[in-house]
N, C-alpha and C positions, 0 to 999 in steps of 0.2 A: 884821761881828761876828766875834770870833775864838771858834775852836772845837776841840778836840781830837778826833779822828777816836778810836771806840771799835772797828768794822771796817774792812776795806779795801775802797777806793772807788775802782773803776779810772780812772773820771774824776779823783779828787783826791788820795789818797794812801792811807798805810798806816795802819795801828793805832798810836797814839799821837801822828799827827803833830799839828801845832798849826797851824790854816791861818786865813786871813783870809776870809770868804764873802761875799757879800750877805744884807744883814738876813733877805729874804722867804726866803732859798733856806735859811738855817739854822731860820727859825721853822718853816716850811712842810712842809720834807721834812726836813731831816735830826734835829733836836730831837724832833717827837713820835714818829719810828720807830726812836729810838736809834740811831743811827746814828754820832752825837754829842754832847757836849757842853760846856756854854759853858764859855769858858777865865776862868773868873774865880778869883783867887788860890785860894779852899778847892777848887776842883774841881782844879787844878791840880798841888796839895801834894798831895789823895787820889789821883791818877791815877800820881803818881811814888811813891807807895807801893805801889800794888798793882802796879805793874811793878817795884821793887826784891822785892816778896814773889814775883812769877809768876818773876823771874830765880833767885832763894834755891832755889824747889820745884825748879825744870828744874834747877839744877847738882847736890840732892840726888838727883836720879830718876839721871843721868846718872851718878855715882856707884855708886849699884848696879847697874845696867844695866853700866857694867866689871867689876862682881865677877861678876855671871853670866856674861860673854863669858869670864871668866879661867876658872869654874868647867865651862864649858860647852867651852871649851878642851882641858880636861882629861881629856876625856871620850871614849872610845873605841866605837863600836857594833860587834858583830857581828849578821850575820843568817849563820844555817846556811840556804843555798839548796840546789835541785835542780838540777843541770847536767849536761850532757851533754858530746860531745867536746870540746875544744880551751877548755873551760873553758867554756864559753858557758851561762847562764842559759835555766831552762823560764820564762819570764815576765821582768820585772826588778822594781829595786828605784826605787820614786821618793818624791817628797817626800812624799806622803802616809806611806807604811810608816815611813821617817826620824820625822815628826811628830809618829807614833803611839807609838816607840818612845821619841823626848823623854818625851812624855806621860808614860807608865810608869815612865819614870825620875824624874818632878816637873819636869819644865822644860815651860813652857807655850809655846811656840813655833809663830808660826802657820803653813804652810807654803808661803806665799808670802817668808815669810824666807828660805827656805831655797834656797839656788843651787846649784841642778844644771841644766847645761847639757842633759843626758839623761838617760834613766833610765838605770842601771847592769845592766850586763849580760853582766861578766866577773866571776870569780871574782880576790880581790885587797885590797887595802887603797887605799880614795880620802880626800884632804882634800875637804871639803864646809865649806865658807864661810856663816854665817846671820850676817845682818843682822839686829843687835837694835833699832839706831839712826843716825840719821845719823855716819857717825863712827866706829861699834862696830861692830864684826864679828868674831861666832870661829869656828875650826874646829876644827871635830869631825872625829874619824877615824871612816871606815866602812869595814867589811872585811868582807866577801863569800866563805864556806868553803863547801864542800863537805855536805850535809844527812847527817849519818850518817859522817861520816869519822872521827873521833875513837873513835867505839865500834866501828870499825871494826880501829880500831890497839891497843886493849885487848883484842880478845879473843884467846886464846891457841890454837884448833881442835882441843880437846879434846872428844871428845861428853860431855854430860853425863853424872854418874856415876848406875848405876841401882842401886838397892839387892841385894843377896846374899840368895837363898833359902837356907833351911839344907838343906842336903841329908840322904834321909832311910837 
């Protein structure tokens, strides 16, 4: 009996193939557990349509999925850390803190995408690589400053002005 595989059967093949069985092995197991079904012309026409439609949806998903990698691309993180001599981080930064800071921004990214070799534990600018999909990949910049150095460089060491009693 010929059969079209609907899953994949490490004994017989993949999802779509088209195989020759024994009668009892396709009535028996494979037909009532879905497994398969019989390759007779109308099953055959509807099985090459929903894999032209399952091909359509994946090249749209795959589409956007590049405009995020492009937008996501684009996209620079800072974290103001705490650090100590020669640059070096109280704690570091890893994919979790990255993830959460996606988040914030609206990218949903989960962070096992996210490829950091280490946590990060120098002050500095890193490229950081996420995997959206087989294929896509973008990077983001992550830059690691100093917590407080910028209000650091604005203030001028002035004491504050205190107000003038009139004298009497």
């Amino acid at each position: 009996m010929k059969v079209i595989l609907q899953e994949n059967i490490a004994s017989l093949g993949d999802v779509g193939d088209m195989l020759d069985v024994a009668d009892g092995y396709a009535r028996n197991f494979l037909l009532p557990r879905k497994k398969a079904m019989e390759a007779n012309p109308r099953n055959v026409k509807a099985f090459e349509h929903i894999k032209r439609a399952t091909a359509h949806k994946a090249k749209k998903a795959e589409q956007s999925l590049r405009t995020v990698a492009d937008t996501l691309s684009g996209i620079s993180l800072t974290f103001p850390v705490q650090a100590g001599k020669d640059d070096k981080l109280f704690g570091a930064i890893t994919t979790r803190d990255i993830e959460a800071r996606l988040l914030a921004d609206g990218f949903d990214v989960s962070r096992k995408n996210i490829h950091l070799d280490q946590p990060l534990k120098k002050l500095g600018t890193f490229p950081i690589d996420i995997k959206l999909h087989q294929g896509i990949t973008a990077t983001v910049s992550v830059s690691l400053v100093k917590h407080g150095e910028e209000a650091r460089d604005g203030e001028a060491g002035t004491p504050p002005e205190t107000p003038e009693e009139p004298s009497a």
